[in-house]
Each structure stands twice: as structure tokens, then as C-alpha cells.
C-alpha positions as CSV (number, residue, x, y, z in Angstrom):
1,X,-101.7,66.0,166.3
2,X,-99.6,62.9,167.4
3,X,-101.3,61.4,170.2
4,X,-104.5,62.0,172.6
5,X,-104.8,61.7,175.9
6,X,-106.6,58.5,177.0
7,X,-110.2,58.4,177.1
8,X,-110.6,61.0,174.0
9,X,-110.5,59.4,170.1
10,X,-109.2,60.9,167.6
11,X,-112.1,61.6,165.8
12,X,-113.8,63.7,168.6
13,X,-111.0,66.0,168.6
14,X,-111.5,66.8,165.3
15,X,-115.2,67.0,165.4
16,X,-114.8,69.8,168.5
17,X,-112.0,71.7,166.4
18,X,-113.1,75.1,164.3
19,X,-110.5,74.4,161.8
20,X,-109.7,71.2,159.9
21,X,-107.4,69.3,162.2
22,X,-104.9,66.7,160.7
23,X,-105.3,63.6,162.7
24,X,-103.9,61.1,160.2
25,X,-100.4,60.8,162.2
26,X,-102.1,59.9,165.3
27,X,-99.6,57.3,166.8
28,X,-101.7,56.6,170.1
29,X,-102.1,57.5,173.6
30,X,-100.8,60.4,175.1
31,X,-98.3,59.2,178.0
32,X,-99.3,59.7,181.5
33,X,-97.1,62.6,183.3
34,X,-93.9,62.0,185.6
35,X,-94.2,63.0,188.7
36,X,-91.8,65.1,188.3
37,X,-93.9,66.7,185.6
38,X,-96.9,66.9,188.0
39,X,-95.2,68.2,191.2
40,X,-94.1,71.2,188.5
41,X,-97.4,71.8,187.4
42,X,-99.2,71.9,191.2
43,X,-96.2,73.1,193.2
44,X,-94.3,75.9,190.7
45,X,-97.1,76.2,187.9
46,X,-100.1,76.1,189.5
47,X,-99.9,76.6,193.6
48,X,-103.0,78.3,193.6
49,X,-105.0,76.1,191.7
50,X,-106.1,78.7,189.4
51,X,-105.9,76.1,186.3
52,X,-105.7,72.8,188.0
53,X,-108.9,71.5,190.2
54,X,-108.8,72.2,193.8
55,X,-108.5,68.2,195.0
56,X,-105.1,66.2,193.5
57,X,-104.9,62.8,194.1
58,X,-102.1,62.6,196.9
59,X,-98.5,61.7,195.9
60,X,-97.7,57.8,196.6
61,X,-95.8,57.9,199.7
62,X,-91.9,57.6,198.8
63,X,-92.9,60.5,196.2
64,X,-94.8,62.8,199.1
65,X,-91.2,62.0,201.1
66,X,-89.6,63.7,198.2
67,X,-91.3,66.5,197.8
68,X,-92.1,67.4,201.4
69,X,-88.7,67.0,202.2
């Protein structure tokens, strides 16, 4: 494991692991997505939000352009 996402230590991930996970390269934070990584999960991956909950926060306007266009 190299990073984790914000919120979440280290040591919590191990503790909810059923193996013994190596966390001693843990550099930091996991980096917040693109957007072009997020319009690929809800628009191509995900449509039907079967994985991903059923209320997004809304793309910032000059991104929404982008991808309603």
C-alpha cells in the first residue's frame, strides 16, 4: 500500500485487513481524482449507478459545458 485516501490512517486499514498488510511505504494521501477520471467512472463506468451512489456532486460549470457538450 502507498497511500490512502484522505480521511482513513494507515493504521485502520490494516486493522480491517484479514491478512497482514504492509503499510510501512505509506507515502501519504491518496490524490483526489481528475475530472476526467470522474466523468469515466459516472458516465462510461458506472451510468447506472450500480457501484457509485445515486446523488454526484454536480460538475463545476466550465466542466458540465464540457461534458454536456
Amino acid at each position: 500500500m502507498e497511500t490512502c485516501h484522505p480521511g482513513v490512517t494507515p493504521e485502520q486499514v490494516k486493522e480491517n485487513c484479514s491478512f497482514d498488510l504492509n503499510i510501512s511505504r505509506v507515502t501519504g494521501e491518496t490524490p483526489k481524482p481528475t475530472y476526467r477520471e470522474l466523468y469515466v467512472l459516472r458516465e462510461i463506468v458506472d451510468p447506472e449507478r450500480l457501484f457509485l451512489p445515486d446523488s454526484l456532486p454536480e460538475y463545476p460549470a466550465g466542466i458540465k459545458e464540457i461534458v454536456e457538450a
